[in-house]
N, C-alpha and C positions, 0 to 999 in steps of 0.2 A: 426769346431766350438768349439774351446775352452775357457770355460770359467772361466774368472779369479775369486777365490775365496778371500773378503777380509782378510788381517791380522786380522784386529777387529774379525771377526766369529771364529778364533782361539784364540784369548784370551777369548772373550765369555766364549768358548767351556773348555779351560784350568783351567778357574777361578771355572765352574760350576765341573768339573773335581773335584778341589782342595777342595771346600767345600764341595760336598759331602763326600770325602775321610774325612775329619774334624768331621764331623758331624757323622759319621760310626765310628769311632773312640771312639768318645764321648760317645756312648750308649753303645759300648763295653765295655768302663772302666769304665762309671756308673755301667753297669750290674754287672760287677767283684768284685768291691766294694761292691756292695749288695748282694753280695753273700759272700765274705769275712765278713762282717757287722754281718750277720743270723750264722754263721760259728762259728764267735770270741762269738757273745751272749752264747753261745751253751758252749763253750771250758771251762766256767768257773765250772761248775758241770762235766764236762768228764770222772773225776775220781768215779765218781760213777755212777754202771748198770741204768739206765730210764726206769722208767714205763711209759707208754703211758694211757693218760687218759682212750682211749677208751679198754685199759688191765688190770685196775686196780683190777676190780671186781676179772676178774680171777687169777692175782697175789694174791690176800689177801685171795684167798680161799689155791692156791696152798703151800702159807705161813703165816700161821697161826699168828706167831710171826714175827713183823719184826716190824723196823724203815725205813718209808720213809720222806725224805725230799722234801716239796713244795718249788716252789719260782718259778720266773719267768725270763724268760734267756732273755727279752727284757728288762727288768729294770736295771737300772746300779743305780739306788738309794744305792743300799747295796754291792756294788760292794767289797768293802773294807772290809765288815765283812766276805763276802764268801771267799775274797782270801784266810784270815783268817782262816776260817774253812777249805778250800782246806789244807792250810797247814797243820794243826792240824790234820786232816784225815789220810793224807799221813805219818806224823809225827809214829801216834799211829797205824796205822795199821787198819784202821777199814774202809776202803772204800768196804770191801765187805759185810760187815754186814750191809748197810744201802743203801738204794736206791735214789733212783731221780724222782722229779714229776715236768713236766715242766708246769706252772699255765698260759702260755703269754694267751695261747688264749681259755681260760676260761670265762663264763657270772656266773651269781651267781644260777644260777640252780643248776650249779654242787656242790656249797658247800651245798646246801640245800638238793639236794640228798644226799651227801658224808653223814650228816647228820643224815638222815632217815635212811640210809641203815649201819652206822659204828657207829653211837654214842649209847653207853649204852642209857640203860631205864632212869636209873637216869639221866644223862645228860640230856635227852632231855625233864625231868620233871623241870630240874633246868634251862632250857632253854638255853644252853649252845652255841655258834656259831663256827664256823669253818672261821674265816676271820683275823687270821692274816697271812699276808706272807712277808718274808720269816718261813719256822717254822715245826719244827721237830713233826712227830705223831708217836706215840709205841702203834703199836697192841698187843692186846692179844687175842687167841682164832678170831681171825677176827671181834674185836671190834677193837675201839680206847681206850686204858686205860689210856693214857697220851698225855699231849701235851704242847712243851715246852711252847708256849706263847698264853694264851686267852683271851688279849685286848689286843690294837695297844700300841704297845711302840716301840722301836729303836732295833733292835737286836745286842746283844753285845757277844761276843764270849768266855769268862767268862759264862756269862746264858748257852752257848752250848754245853760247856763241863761240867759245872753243873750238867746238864741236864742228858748228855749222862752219866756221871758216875752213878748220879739217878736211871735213868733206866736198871743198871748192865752191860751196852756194854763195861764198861770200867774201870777200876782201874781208 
């Protein structure tokens, strides 16, 4: 009793074969992508050490003085003024004098904490906010004593070496 199988249940079989193989494919190199995507956001501050929001407290007690730099690695708005300061960094020597703070996936608590807990008395009698980004903060003593930009404007990379030399990190 042998029974014959049709050709057709082999092509069936072959086509269902080929598409799933297509389709396994496809999610593979979306995934790679998206991970490439999160990777490159990332690469463009690389050269300088990252605070991690939830270590900041304890960085700015361990460093009393320092310049950290906010922005957000999923924005490519300012993509062109960071290259910019990437270069200028690398240039002058100063990527280890100044940190990284990544803002992607911040709500506005955190500035309003950042606030409470870093902005002098007078600031927060003059009602000062913490909402520009991209944008350079210089502690002193584990306050904030400076901050390149405190309203929304454009960031221009002139202002950040301005800035920096302001704050003494630089001739």
């Amino acid at each position: 009793m042998n029974r014959v199988i049709p050709k057709q249940n082999y092509i069936v079989l072959g086509l269902i074969c080929l598409v799933t193989l297509v389709l396994a494919w496809y999610c593979i190199d979306f995934y790679k992508n998206s991970k490439e995507y999160q990777l490159d956001q990332n690469k463009r501050m690389k050269i300088l050490s990252e605070v991690k929001v939830d270590e900041l407290q304890n960085y700015i007690l361990d460093n009393h003085d320092v310049i950290l730099y906010f922005s957000s690695s999923r924005d490519n708005t300012y993509s062109n003024f960071e290259e910019s300061l990437k270069s200028y960094l690398l240039e002058e020597d100063l990527t280890k004098l100044i940190a990284y703070v990544d803002t992607a996936n911040l709500d506005r608590s955190f500035y309003q904490e950042f606030e409470d807990n870093y902005f002098k008395e007078q600031w927060k009698k003059e009602n000062k906010k913490f909402s520009v980004i991209p944008n350079f903060v210089n502690f002193k003593d584990g306050k904030v004593d400076s901050m390149l930009y405190m309203s929304s404007t454009t960031p221009n990379i002139n202002d950040a070496k301005n800035y920096l030399v302001g704050v003494g990190i630089h001739d």
